[in-house]
C-alpha positions as CSV (number, residue, x, y, z in Angstrom):
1,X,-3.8,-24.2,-9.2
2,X,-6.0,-25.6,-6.7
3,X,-6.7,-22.1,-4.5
4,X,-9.2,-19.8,-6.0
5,X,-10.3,-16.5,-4.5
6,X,-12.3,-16.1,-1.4
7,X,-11.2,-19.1,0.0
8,X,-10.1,-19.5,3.2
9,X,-6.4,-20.8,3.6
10,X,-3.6,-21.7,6.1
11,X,-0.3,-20.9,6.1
12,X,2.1,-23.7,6.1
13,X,5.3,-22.3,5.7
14,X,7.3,-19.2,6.4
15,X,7.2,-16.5,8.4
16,X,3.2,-16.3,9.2
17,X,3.3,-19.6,9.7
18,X,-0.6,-20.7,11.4
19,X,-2.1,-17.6,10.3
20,X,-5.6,-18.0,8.4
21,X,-7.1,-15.5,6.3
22,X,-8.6,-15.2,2.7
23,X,-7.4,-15.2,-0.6
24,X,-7.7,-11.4,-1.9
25,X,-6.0,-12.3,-5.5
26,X,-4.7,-15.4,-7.3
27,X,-1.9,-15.0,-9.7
28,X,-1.1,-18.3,-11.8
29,X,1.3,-17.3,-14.2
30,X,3.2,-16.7,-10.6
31,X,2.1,-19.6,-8.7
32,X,1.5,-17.1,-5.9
33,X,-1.4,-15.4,-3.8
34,X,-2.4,-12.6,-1.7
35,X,-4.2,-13.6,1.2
36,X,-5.5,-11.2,3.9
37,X,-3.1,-10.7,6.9
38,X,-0.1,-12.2,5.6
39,X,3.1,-11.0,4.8
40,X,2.2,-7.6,5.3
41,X,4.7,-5.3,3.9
42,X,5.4,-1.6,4.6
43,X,5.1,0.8,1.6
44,X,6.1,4.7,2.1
45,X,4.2,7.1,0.0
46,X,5.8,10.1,-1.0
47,X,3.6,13.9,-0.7
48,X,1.9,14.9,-3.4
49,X,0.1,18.4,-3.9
50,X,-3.5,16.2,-3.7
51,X,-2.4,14.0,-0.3
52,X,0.0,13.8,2.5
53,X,2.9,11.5,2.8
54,X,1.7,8.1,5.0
55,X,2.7,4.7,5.5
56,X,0.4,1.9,4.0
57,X,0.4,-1.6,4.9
58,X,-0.5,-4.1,2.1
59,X,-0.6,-7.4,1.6
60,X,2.5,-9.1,-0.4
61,X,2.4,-12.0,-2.8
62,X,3.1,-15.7,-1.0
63,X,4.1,-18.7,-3.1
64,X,0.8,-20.5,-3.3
65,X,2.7,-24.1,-2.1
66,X,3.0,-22.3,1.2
67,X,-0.8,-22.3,1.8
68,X,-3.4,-25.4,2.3
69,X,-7.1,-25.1,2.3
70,X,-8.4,-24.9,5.4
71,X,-11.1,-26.9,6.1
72,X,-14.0,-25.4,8.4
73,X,-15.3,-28.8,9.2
74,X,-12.0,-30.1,10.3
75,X,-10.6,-27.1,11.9
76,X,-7.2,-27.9,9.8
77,X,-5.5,-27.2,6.7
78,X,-6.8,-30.2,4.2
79,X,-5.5,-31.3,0.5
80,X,-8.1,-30.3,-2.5
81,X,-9.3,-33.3,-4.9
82,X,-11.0,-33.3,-7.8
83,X,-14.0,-35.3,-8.7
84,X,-16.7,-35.5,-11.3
85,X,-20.7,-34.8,-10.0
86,X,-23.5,-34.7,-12.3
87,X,-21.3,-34.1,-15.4
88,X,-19.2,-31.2,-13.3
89,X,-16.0,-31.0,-12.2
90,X,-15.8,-30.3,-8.5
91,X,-13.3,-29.8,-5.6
92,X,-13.4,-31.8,-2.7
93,X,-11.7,-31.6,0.2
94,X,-9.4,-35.2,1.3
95,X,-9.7,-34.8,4.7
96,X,-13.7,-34.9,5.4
97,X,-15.1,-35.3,1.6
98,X,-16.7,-32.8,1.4
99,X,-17.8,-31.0,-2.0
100,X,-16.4,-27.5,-1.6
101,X,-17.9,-25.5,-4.3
């Protein structure tokens, strides 16, 4: 999986199409991540002698092929490379070459 946590990515597909945001939590075994912003659900929580009832908002899993890197340089979604520097494996991103971590 070429999205890792804190990144920043676009949507490509579905609903929030456009929308940027960052990813809160990668889940491979899924192929899916959260990213803040998008697909936001609606959960009702029921009373409880401690806390009132209320409605959260939170942040559903998206299919990770729906999202693209996004690329500050560019301004646009890129495709992630890899690439060997100094003995390390490194992304890079196709669009500007950049080394991105």
């Amino acid at each position: 999986m070429q999205i890792k946590k804190n990144d920043t990515v676009v949507v490509i597909a579905g609903k929030d199409k456009g929308k940027t945001g960052t990813v809160l939590r990668v889940l491979p075994k899924k192929n899916k991540v959260v990213v803040e912003g998008v697909n936001v659900q609606t959960k009702h929580a029921r009373a409880t002698r401690t806390s009132n009832s209320e409605i959260k908002h939170i942040e559903g899993p998206i299919d990770a092929s729906n999202v693209m890197f996004y690329d500050k340089e560019a301004k646009a979604g890129t495709r992630v490379g890899y690439k060997e520097e100094n003995g390390k494996k490194v992304r890079y991103s196709k669009k500007t070459g950049n080394v991105i971590d």
